[in-house]
TIVO-2410 file (N, C-alpha, C; in nm, 3 decimals):
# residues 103
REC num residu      c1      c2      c3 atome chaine
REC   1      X  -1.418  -1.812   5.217     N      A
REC   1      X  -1.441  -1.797   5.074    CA      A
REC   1      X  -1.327  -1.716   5.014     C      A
REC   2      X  -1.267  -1.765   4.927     N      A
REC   2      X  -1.192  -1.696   4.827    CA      A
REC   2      X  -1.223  -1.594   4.762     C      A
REC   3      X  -1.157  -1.490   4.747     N      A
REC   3      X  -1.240  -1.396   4.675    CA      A
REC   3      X  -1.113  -1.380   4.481     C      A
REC   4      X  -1.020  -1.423   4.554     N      A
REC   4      X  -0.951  -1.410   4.441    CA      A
REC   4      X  -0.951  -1.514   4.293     C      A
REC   5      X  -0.903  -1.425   4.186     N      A
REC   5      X  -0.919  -1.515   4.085    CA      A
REC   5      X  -0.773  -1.515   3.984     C      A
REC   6      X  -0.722  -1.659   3.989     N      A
REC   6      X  -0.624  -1.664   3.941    CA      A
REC   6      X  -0.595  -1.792   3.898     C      A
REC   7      X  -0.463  -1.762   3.817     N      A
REC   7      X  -0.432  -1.888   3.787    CA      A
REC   7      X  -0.306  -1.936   3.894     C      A
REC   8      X  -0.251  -2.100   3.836     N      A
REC   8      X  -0.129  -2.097   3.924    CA      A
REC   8      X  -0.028  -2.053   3.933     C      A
REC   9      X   0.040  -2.001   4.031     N      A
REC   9      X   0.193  -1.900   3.971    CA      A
REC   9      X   0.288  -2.008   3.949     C      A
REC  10      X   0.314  -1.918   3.842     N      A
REC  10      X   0.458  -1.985   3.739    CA      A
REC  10      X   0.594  -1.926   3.838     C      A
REC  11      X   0.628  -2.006   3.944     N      A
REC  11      X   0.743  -1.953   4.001    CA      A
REC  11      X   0.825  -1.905   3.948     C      A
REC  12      X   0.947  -1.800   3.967     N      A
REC  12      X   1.062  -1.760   3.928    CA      A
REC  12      X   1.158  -1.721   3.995     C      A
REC  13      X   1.276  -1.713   3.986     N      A
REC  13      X   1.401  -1.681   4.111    CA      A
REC  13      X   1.370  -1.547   4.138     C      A
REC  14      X   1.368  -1.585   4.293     N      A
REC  14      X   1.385  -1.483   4.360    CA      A
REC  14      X   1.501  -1.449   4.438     C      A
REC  15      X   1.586  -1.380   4.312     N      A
REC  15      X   1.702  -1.305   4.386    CA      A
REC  15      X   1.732  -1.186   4.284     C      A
REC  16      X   1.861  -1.127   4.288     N      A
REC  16      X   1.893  -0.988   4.278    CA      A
REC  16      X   1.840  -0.960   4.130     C      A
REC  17      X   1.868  -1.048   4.040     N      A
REC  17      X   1.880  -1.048   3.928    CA      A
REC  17      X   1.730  -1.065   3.861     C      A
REC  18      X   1.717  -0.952   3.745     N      A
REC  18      X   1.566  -0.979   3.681    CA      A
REC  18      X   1.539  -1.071   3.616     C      A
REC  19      X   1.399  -1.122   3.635     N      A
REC  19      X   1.320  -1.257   3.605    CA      A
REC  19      X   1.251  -1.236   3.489     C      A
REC  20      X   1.148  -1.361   3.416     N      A
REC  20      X   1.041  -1.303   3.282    CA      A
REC  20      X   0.956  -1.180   3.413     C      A
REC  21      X   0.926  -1.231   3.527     N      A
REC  21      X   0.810  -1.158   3.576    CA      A
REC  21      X   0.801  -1.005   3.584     C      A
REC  22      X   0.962  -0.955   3.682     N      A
REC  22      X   1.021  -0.844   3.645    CA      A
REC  22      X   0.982  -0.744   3.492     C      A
REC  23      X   1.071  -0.815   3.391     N      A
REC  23      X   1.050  -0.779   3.276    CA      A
REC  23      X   0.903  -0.785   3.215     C      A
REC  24      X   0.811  -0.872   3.213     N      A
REC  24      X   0.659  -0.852   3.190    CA      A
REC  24      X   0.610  -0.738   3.259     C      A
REC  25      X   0.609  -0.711   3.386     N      A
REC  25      X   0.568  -0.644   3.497    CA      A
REC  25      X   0.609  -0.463   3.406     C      A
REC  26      X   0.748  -0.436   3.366     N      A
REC  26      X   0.788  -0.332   3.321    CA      A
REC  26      X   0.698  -0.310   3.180     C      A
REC  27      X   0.690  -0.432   3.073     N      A
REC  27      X   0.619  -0.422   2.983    CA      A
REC  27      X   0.503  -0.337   2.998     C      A
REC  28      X   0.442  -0.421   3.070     N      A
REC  28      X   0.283  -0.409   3.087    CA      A
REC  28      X   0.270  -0.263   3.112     C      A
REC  29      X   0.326  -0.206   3.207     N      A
REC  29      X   0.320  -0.096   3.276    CA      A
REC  29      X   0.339   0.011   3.136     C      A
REC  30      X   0.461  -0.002   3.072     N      A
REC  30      X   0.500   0.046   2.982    CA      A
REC  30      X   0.408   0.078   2.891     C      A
REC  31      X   0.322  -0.016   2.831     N      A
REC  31      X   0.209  -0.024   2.765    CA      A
REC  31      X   0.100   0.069   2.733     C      A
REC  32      X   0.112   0.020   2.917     N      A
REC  32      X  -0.086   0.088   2.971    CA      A
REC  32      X  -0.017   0.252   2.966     C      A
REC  33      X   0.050   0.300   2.996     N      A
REC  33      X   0.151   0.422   3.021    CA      A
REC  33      X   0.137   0.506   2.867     C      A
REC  34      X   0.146   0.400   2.768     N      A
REC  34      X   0.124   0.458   2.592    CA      A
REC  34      X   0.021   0.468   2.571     C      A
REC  35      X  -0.078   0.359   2.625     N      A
REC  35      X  -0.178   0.375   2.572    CA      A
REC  35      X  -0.231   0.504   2.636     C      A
REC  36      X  -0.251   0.567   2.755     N      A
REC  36      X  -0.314   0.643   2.819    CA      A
REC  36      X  -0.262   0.725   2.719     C      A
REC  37      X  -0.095   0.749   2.718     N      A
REC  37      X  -0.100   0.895   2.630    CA      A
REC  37      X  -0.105   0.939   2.461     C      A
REC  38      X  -0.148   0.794   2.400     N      A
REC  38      X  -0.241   0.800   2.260    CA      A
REC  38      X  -0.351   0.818   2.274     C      A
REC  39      X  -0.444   0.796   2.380     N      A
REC  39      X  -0.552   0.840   2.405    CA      A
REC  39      X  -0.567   1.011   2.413     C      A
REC  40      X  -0.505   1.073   2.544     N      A
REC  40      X  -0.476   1.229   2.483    CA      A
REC  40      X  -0.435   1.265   2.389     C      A
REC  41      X  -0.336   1.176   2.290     N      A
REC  41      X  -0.282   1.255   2.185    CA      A
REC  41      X  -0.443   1.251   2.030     C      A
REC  42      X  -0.466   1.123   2.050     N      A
REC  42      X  -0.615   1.148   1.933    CA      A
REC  42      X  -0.728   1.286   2.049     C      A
REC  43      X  -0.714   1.305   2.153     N      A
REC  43      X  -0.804   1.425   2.160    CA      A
REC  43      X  -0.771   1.492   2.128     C      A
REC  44      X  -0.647   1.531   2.126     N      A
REC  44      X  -0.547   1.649   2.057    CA      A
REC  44      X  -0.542   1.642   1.924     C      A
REC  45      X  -0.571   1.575   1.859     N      A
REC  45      X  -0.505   1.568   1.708    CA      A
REC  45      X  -0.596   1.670   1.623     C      A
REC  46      X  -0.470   1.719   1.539     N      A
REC  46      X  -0.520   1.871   1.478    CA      A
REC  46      X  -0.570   1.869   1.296     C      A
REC  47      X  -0.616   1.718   1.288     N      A
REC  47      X  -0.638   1.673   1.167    CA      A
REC  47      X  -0.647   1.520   1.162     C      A
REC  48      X  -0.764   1.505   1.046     N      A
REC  48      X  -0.835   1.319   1.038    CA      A
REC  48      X  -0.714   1.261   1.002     C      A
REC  49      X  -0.566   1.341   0.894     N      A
REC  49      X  -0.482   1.191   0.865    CA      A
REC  49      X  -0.395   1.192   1.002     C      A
REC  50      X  -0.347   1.295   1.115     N      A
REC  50      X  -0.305   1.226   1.213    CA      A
REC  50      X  -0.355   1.164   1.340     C      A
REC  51      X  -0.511   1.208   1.321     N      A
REC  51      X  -0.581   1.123   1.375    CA      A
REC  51      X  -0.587   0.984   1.405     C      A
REC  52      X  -0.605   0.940   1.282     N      A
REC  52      X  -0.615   0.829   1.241    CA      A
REC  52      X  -0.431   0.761   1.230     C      A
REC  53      X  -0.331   0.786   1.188     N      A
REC  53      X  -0.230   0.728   1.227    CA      A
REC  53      X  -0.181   0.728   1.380     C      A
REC  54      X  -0.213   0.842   1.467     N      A
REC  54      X  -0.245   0.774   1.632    CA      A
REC  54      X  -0.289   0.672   1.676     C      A
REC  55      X  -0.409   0.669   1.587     N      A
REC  55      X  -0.550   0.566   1.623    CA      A
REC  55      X  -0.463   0.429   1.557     C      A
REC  56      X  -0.414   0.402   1.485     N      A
REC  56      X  -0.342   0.255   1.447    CA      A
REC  56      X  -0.218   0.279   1.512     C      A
REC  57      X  -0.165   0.344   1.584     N      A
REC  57      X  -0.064   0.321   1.719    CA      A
REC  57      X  -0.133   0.275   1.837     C      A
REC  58      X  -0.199   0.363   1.853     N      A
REC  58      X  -0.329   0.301   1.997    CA      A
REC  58      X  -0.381   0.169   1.939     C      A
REC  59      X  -0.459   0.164   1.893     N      A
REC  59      X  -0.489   0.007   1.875    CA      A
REC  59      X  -0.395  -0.114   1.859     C      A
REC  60      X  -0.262  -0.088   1.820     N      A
REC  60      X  -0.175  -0.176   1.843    CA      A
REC  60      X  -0.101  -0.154   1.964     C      A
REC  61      X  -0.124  -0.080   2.063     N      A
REC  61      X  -0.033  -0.090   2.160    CA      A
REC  61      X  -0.122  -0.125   2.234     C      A
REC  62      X  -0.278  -0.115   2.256     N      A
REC  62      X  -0.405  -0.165   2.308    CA      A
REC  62      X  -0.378  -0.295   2.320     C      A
REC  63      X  -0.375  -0.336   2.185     N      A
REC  63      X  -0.396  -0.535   2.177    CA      A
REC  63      X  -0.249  -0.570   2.233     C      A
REC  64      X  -0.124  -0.509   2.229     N      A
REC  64      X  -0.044  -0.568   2.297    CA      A
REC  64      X  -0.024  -0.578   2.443     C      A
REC  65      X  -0.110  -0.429   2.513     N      A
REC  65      X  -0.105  -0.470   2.631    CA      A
REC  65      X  -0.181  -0.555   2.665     C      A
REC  66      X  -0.257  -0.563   2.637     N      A
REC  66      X  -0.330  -0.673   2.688    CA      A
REC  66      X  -0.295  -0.870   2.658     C      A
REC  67      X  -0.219  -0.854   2.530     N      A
REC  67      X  -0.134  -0.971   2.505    CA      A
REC  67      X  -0.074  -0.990   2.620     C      A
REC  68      X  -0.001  -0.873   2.696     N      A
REC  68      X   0.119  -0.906   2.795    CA      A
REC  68      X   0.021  -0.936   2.924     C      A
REC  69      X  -0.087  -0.829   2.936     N      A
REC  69      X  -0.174  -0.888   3.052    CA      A
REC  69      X  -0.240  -1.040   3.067     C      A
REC  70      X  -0.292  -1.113   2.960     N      A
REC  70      X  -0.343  -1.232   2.933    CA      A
REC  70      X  -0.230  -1.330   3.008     C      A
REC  71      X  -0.081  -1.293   2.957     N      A
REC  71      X   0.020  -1.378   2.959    CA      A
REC  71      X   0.048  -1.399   3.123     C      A
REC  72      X   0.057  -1.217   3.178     N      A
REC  72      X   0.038  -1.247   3.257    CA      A
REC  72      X  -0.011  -1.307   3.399     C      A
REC  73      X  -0.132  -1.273   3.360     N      A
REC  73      X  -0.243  -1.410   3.394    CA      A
REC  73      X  -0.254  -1.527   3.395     C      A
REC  74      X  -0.184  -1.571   3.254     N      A
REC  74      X  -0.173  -1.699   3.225    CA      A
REC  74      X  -0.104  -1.798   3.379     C      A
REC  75      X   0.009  -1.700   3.357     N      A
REC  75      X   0.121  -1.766   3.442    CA      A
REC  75      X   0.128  -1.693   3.597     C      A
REC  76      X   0.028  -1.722   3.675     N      A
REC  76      X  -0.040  -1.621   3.807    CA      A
REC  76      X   0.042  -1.563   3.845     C      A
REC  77      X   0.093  -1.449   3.753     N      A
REC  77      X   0.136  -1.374   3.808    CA      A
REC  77      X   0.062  -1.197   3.769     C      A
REC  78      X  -0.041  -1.225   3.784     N      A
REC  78      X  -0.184  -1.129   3.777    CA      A
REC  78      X  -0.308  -1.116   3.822     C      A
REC  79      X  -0.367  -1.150   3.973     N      A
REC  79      X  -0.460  -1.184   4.011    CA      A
REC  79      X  -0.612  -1.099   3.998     C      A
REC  80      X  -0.715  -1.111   4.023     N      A
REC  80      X  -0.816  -1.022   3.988    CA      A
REC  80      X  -0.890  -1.068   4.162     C      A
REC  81      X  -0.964  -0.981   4.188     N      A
REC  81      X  -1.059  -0.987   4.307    CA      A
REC  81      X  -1.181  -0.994   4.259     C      A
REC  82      X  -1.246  -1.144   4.331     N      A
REC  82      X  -1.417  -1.075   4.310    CA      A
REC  82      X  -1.488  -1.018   4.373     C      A
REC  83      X  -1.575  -0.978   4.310     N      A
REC  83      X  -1.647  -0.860   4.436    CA      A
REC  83      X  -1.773  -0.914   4.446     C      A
REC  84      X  -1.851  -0.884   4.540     N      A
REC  84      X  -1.966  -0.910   4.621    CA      A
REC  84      X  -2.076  -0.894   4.500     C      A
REC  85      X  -2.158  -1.041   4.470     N      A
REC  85      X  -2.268  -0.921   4.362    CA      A
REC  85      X  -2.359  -0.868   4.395     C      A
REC  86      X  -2.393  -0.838   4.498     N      A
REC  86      X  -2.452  -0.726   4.576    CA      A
REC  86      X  -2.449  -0.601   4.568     C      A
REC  87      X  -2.323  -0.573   4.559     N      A
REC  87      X  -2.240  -0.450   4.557    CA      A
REC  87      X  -2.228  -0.436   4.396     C      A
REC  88      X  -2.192  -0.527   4.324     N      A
REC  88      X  -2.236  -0.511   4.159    CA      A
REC  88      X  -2.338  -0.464   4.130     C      A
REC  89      X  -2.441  -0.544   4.169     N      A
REC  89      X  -2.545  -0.490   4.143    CA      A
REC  89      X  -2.584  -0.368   4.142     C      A
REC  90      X  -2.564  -0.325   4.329     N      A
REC  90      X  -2.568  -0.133   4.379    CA      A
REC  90      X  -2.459  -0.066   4.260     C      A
REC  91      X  -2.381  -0.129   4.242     N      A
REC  91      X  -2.283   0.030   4.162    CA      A
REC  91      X  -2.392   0.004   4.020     C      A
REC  92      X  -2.410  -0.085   3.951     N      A
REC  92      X  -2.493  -0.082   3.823    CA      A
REC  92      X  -2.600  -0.055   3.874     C      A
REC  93      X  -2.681  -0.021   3.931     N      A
REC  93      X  -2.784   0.062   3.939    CA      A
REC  93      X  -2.761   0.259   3.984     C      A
REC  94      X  -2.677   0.270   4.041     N      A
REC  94      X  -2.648   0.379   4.064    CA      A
REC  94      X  -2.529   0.455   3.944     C      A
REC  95      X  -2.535   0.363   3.857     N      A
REC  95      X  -2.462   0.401   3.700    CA      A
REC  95      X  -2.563   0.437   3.632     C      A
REC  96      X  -2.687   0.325   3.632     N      A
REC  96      X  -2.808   0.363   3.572    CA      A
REC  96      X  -2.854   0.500   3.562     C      A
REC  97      X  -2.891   0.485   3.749     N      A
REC  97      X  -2.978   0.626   3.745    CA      A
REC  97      X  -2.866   0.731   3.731     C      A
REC  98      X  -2.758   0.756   3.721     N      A
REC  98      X  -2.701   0.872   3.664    CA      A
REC  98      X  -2.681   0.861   3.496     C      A
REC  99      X  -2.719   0.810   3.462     N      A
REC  99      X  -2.734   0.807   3.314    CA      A
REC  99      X  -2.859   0.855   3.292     C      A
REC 100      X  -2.993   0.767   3.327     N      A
REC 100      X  -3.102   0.797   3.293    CA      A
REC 100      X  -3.118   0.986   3.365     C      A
REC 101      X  -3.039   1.044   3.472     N      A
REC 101      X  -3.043   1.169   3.490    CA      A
REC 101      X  -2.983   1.288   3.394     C      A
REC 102      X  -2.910   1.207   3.281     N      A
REC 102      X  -2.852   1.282   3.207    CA      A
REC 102      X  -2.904   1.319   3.066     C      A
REC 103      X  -3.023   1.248   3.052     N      A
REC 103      X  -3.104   1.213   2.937    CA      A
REC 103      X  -3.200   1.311   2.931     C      A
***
């Protein structure tokens, strides 16, 4: 059984020189890298108007990473694993009861 989920890979040269994949690969990273630190910067923010102009940097660098992730997907060069739903199940129940313990 397969556990992976993907699409087909969009081959590209493999030699010295950088490819789209390369360059997506840096994107993406790049991205998720901003977004994490607009996320600390709105906990930090020392007032609602720079709040809120963080918050429309984060949300546009949000939807773009994920533009670049989709793409990358598109073209398998992004795979996902599935997991057992067994084991789904056990972690969502043991999410549960630490929620319902917090109540």
């Amino acid at each position: 059984m397969n556990n992976t989920v993907s699409n087909i890979k969009k081959e590209v040269p493999s030699n010295t020189s950088l490819n789209d994949k390369d360059y997506l690969t840096c994107v993406l990273e790049t991205l998720k890298n901003n977004v994490n630190n607009y996320s600390y910067a709105l906990n930090e923010a020392s007032n609602d108007y720079l709040y809120f102009k963080i918050k429309e940097i984060f949300d546009e660098a949000s939807k773009m990473q994920r533009e670049v992730y989709n793409l990358m997907f598109k073209n398998g060069w992004y795979s996902l694993c599935k997991e057992d739903e067994v084991k789904v199940k056990e972690k969502h129940s043991d999410l549960t009861n630490k929620i319902n313990e917090l109540a």
